[in-house]
Residue frames as a rotation matrix with the C-alpha (Angstrom) as fourth column:
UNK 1
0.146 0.224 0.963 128.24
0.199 0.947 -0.251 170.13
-0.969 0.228 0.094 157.68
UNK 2
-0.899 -0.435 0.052 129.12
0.130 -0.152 0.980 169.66
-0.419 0.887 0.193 154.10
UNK 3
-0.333 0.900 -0.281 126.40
-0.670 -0.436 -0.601 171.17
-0.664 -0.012 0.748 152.06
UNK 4
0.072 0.771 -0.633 123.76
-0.836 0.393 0.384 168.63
0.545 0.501 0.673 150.44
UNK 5
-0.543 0.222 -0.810 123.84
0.448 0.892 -0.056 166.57
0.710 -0.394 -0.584 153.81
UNK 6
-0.131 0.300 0.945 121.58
-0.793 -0.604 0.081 167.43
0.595 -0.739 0.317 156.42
UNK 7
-0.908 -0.361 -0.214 121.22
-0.147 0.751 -0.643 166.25
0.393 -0.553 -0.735 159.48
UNK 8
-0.534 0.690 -0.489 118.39
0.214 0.670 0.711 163.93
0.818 0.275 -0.505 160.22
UNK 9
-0.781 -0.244 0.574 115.59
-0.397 -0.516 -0.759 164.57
0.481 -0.821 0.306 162.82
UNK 10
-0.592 0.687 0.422 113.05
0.147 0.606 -0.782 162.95
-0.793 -0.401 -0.460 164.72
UNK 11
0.321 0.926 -0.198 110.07
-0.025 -0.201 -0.979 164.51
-0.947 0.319 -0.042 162.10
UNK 12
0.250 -0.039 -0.967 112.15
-0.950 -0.202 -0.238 163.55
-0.186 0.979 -0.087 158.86
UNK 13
-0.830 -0.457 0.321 112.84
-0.458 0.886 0.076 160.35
-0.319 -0.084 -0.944 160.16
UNK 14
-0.549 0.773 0.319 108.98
0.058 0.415 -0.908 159.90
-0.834 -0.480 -0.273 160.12
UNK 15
0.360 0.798 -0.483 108.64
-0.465 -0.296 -0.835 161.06
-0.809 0.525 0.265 156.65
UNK 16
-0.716 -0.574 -0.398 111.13
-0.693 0.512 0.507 158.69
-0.087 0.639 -0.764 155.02
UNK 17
0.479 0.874 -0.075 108.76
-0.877 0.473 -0.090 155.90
-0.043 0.109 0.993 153.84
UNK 18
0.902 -0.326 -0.282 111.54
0.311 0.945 -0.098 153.23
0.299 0.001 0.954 153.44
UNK 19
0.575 -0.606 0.549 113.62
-0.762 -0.642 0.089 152.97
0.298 -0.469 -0.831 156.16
UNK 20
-0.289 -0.803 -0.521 116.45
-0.570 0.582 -0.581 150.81
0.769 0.129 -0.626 156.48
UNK 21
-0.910 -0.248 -0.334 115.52
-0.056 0.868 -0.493 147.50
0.412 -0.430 -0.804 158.24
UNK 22
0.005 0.953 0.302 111.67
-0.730 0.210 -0.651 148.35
-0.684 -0.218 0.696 159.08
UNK 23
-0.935 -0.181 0.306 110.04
0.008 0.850 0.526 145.79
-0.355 0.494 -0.793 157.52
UNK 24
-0.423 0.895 -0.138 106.46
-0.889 -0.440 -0.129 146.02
-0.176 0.068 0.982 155.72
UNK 25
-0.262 0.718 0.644 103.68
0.072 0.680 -0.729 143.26
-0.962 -0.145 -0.230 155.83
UNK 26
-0.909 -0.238 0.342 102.71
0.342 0.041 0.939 142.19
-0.237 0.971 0.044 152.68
UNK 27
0.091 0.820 0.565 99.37
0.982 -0.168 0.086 143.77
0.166 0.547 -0.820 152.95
UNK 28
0.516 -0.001 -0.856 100.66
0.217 -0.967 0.132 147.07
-0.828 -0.254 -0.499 153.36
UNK 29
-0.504 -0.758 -0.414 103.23
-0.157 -0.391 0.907 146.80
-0.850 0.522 0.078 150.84
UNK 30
-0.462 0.429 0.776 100.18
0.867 0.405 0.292 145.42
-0.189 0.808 -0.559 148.52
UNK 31
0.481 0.873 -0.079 98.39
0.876 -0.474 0.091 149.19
0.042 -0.113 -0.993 149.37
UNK 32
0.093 -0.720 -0.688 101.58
0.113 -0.679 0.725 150.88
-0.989 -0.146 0.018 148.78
UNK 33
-0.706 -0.311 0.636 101.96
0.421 0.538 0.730 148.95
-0.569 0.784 -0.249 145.17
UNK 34
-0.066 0.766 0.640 98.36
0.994 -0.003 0.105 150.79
0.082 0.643 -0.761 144.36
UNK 35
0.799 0.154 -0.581 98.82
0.348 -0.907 0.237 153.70
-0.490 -0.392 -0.779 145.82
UNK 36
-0.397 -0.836 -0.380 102.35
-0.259 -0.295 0.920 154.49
-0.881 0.463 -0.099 143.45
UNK 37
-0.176 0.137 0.975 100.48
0.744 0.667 0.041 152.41
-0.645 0.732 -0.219 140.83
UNK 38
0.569 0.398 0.720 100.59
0.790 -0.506 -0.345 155.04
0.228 0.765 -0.602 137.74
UNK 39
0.840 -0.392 -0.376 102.86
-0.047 -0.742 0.669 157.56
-0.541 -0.544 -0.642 139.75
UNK 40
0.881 -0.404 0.245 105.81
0.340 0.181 -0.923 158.59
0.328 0.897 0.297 137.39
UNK 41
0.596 -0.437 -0.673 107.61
0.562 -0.372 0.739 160.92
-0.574 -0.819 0.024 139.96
UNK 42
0.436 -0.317 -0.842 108.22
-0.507 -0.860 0.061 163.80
-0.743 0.401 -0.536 137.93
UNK 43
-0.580 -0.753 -0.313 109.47
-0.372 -0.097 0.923 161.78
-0.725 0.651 -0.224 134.54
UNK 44
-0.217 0.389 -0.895 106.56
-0.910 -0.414 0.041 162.74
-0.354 0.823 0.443 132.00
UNK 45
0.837 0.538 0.098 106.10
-0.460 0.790 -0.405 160.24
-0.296 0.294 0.909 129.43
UNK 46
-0.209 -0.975 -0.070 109.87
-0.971 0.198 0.132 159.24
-0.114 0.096 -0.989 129.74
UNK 47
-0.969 -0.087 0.232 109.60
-0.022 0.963 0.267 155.48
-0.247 0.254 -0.935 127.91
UNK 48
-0.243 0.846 0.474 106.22
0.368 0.533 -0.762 155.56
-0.898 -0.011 -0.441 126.63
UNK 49
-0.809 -0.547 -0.216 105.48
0.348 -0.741 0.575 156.02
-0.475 0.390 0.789 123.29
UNK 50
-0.424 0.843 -0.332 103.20
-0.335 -0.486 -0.807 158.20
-0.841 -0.231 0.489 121.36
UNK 51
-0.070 0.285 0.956 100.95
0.800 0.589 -0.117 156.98
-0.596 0.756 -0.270 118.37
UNK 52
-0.552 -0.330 0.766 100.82
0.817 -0.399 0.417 158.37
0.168 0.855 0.490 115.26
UNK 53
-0.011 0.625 0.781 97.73
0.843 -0.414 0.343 160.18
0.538 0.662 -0.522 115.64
UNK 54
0.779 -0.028 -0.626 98.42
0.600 -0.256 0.758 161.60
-0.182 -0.966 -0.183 119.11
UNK 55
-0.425 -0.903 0.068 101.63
0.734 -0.300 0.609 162.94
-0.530 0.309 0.790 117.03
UNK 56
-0.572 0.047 0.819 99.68
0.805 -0.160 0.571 164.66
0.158 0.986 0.054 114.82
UNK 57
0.588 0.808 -0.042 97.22
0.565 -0.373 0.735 165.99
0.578 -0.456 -0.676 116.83
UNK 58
0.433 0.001 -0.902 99.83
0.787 -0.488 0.377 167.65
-0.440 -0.873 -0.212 118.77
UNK 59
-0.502 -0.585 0.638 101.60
0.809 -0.056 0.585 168.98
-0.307 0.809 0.501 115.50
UNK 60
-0.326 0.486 0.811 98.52
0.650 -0.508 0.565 170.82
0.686 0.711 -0.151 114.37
UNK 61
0.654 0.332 -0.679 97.84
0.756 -0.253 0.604 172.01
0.028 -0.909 -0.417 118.03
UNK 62
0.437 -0.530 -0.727 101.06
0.393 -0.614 0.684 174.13
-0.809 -0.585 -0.060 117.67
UNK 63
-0.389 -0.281 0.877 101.10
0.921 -0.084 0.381 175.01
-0.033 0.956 0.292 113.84
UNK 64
-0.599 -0.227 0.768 101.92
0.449 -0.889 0.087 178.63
0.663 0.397 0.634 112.45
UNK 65
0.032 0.310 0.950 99.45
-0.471 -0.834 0.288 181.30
0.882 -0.456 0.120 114.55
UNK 66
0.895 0.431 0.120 98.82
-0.266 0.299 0.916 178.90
0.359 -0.852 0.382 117.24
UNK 67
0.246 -0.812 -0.529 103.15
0.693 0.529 -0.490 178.23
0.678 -0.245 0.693 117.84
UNK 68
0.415 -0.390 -0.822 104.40
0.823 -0.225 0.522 179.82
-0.389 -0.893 0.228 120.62
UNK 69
-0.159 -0.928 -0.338 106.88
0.310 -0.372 0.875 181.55
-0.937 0.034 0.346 118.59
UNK 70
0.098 0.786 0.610 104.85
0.969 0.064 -0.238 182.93
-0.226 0.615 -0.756 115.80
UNK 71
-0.686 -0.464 -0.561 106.58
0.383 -0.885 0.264 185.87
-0.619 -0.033 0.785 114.25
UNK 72
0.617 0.770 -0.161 103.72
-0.127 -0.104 -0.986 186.13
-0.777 0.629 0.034 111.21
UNK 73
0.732 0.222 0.644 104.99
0.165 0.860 -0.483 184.57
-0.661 0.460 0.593 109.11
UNK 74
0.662 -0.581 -0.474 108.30
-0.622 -0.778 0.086 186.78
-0.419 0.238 -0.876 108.73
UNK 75
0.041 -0.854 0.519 110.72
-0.432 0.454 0.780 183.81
-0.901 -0.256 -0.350 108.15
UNK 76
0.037 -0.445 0.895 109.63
0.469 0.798 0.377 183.04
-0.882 0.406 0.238 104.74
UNK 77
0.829 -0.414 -0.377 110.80
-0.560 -0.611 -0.560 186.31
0.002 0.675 -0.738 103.04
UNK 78
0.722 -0.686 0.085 113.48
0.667 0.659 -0.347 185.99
0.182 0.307 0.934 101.26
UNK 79
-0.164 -0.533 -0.830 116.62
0.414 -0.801 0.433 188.42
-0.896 -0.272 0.352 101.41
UNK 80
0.959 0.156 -0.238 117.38
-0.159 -0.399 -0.903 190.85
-0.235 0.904 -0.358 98.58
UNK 81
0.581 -0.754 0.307 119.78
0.775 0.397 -0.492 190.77
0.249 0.524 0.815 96.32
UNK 82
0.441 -0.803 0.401 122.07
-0.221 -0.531 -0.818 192.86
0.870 0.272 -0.412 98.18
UNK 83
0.785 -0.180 0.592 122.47
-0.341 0.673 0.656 190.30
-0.517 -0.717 0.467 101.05
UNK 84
0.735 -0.451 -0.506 126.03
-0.269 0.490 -0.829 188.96
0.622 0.746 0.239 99.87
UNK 85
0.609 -0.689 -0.392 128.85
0.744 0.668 -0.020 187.58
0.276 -0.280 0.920 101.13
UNK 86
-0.585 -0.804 -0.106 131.01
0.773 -0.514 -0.372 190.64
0.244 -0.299 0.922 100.64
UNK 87
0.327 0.615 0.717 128.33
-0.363 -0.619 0.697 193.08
0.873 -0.488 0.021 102.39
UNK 88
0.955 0.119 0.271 128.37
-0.253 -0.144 0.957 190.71
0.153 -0.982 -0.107 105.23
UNK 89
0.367 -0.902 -0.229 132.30
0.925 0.380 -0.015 190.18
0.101 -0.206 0.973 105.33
UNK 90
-0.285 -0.740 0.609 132.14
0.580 -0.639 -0.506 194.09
0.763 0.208 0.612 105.02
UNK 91
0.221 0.487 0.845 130.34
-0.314 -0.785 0.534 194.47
0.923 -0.383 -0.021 108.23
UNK 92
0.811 -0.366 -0.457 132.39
0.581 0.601 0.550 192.25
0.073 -0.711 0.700 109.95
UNK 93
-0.350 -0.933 -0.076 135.76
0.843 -0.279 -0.461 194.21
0.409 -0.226 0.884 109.20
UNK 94
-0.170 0.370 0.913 133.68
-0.404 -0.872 0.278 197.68
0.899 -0.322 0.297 110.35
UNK 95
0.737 0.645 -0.203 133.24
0.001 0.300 0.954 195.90
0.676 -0.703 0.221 113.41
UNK 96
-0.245 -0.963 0.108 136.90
-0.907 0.189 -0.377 194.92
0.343 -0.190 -0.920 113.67
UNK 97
-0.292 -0.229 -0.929 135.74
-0.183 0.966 -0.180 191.39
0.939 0.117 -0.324 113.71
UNK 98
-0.987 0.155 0.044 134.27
-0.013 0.195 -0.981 191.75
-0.161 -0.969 -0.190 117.36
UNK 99
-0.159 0.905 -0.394 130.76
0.843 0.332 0.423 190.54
0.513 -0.265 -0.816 118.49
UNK 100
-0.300 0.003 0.954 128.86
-0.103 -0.994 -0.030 193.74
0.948 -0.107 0.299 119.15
UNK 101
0.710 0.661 0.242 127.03
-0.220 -0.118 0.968 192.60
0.669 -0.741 0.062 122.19
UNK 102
0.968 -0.146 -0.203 129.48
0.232 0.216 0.949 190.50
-0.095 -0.965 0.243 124.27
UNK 103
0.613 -0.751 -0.246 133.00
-0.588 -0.641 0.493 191.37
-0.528 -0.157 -0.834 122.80
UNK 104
0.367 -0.497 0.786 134.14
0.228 0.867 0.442 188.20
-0.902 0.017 0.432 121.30
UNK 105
-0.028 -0.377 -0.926 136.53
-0.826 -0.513 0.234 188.32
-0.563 0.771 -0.297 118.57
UNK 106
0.756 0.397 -0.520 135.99
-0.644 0.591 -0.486 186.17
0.114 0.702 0.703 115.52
UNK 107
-0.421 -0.895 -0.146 139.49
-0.805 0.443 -0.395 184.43
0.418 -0.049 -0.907 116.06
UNK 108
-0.590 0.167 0.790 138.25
-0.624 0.526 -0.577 183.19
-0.512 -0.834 -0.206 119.82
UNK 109
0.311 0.833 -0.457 135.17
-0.940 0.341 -0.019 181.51
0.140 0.436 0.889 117.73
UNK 110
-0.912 -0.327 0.246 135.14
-0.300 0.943 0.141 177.47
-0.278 0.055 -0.959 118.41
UNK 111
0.104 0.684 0.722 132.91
0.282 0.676 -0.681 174.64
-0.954 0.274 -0.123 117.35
UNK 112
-0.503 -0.156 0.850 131.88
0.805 0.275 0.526 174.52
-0.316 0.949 -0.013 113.81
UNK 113
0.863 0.472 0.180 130.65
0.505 -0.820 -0.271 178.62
0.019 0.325 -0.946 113.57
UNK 114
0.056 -0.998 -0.016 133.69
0.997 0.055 0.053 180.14
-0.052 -0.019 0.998 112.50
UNK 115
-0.447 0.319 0.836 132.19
0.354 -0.795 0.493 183.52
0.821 0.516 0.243 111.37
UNK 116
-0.812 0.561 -0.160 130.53
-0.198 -0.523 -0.829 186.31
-0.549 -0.641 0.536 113.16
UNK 117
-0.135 0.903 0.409 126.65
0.952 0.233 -0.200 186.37
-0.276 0.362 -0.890 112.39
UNK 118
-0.983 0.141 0.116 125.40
-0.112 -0.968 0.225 189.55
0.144 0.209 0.967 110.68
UNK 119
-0.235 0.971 0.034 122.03
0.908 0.232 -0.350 190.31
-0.348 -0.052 -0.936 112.29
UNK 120
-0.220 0.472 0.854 119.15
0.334 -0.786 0.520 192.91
0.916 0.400 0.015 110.92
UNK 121
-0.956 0.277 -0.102 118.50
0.037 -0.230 -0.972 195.43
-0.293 -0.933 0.209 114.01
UNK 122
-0.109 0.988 0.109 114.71
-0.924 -0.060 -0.377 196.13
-0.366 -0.141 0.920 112.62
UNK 123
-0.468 0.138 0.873 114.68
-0.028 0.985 -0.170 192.61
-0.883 -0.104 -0.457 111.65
UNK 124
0.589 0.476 -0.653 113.76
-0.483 -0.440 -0.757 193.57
-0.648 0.761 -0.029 108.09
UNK 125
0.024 -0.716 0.697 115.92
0.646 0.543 0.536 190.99
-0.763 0.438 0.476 105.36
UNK 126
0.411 0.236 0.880 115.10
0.904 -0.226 -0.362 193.56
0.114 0.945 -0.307 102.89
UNK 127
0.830 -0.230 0.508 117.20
-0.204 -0.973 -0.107 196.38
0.519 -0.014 -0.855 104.47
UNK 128
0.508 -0.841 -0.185 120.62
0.746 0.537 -0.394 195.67
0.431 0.062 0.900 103.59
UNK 129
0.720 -0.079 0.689 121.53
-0.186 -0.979 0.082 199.59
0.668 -0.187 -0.720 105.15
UNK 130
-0.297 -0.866 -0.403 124.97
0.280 0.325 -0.903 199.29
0.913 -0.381 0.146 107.00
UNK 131
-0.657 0.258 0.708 123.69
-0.742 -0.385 -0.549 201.31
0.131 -0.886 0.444 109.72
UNK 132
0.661 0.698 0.277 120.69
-0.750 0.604 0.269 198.18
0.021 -0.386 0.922 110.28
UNK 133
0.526 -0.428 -0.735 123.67
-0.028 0.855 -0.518 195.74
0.850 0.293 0.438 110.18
UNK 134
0.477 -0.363 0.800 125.41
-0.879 -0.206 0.430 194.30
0.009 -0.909 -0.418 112.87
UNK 135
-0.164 -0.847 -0.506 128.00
-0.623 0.487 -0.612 191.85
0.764 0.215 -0.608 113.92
UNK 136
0.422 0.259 0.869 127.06
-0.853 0.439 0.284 188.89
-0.307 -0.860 0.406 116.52
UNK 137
-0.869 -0.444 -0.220 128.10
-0.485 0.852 0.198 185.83
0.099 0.278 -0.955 117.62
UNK 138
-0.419 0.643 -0.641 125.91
0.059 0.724 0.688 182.87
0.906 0.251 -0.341 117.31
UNK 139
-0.415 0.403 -0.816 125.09
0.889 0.370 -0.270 182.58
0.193 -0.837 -0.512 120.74
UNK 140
-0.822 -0.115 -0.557 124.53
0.170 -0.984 -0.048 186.37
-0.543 -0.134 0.829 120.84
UNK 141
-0.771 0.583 -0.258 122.48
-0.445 -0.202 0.873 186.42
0.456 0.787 0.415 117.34
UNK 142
-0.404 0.787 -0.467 120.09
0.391 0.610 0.690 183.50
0.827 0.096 -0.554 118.70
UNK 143
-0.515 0.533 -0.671 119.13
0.685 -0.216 -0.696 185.30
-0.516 -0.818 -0.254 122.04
UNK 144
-0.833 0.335 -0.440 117.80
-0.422 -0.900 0.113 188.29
-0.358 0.280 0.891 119.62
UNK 145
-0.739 0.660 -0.135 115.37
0.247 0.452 0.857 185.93
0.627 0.600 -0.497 118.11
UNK 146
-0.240 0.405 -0.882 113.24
0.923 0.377 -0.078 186.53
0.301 -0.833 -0.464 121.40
UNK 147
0.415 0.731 -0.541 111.23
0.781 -0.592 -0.201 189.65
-0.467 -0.339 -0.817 122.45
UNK 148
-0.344 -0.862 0.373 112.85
0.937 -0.293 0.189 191.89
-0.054 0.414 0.908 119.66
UNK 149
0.755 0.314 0.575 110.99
0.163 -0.940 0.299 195.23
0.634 -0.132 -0.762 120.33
UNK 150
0.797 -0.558 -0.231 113.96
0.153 -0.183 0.971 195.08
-0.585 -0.809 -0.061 123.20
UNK 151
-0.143 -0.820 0.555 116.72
0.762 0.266 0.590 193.93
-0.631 0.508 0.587 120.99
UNK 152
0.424 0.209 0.881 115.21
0.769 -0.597 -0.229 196.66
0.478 0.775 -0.414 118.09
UNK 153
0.844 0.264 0.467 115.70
-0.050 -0.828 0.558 199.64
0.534 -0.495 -0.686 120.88
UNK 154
0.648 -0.759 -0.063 118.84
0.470 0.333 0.818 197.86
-0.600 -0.559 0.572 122.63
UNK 155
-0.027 -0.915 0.401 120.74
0.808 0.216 0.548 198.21
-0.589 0.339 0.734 119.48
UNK 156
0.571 0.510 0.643 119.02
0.572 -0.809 0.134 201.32
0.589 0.292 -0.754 117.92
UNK 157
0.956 -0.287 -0.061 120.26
-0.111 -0.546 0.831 203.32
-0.272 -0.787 -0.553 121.44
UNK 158
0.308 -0.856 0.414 123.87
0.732 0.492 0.471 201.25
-0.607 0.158 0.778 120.92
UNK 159
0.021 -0.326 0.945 124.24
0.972 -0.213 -0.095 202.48
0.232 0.921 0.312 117.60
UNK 160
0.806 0.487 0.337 123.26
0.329 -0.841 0.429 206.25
0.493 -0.234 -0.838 118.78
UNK 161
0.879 -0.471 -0.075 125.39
-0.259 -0.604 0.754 206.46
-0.401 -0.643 -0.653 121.46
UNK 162
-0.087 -0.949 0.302 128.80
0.732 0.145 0.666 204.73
-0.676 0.279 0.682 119.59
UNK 163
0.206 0.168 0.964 127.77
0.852 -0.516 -0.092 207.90
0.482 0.840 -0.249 116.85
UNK 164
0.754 0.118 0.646 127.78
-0.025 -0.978 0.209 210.53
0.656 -0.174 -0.734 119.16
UNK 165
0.691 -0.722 -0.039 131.19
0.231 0.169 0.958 209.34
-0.685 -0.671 0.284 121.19
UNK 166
-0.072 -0.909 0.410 133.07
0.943 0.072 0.325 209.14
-0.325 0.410 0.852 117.72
């Protein structure tokens, strides 16, 4: 059989609640009508909306320590003043213009990110050190945002072993 049909049996026939050509009494269908009454079937508050304060209240529910994604409060350093343009255009050509993780070359690059990303491996903006620099694409750069003790050690090791091959 082709796959998302199956074929019907006696004990799925019996769990289909509206089956073609039964008919339901209108007090049953009045004790169906309460019994679904509030049921959303898995789609949230899809079309209802929330009120201001109910906005707010969830706002402050998930503000700075209490967000999911709470780094301490790393994101509003600034760089130093040897973040530049031609630093990170010179750690793109040391790359040769390839994404270190998956391989892409800056050419292949579509949508509206034309550039490799230069990421910090210790996540430090203040250590501009070629050796803590790296070359990613976007899609590449934004998965590092996410358990970066891995990503710190991933690319640490990387960097090690492309040193001790050349």
């Amino acid at each position: 059989m082709p796959s998302g049909i199956y074929k019907r049996t006696k004990k799925t026939k019996r769990n289909v609640y509206f089956q073609k050509g039964k008919k339901f009494s209108e007090e049953h269908k009045k004790r169906l009508s309460i019994a679904f009454r509030g049921n959303t079937n898995g789609k949230g508050n899809k079309g209802k909306r929330l009120t201001e304060e109910h906005k707010r209240k969830i706002g402050e529910a998930e503000k700075g320590k209490k967000h999911w994604n709470w780094k301490g409060g790393t994101t509003l350093e600034n760089y130093s003043n040897d973040w530049t343009d031609t630093l990170k255009e010179a750690i793109r050509q040391r790359d040769d213009y390839i994404c270190q993780e998956c391989g892409i070359h800056q050419d292949e690059l579509i949508n509206w990110v034309k550039k490799l990303d230069i990421h910090h491996i210790d996540y430090d903006k203040k250590n501009c050190n070629p050796n803590n620099l790296i070359s990613l694409c976007r899609k590449c750069h934004l998965r590092t945002n996410y358990n970066r003790n891995y990503w710190i050690n991933y690319f640490k090791n990387a960097n090690s072993n492309s040193k001790s091959r050349k």
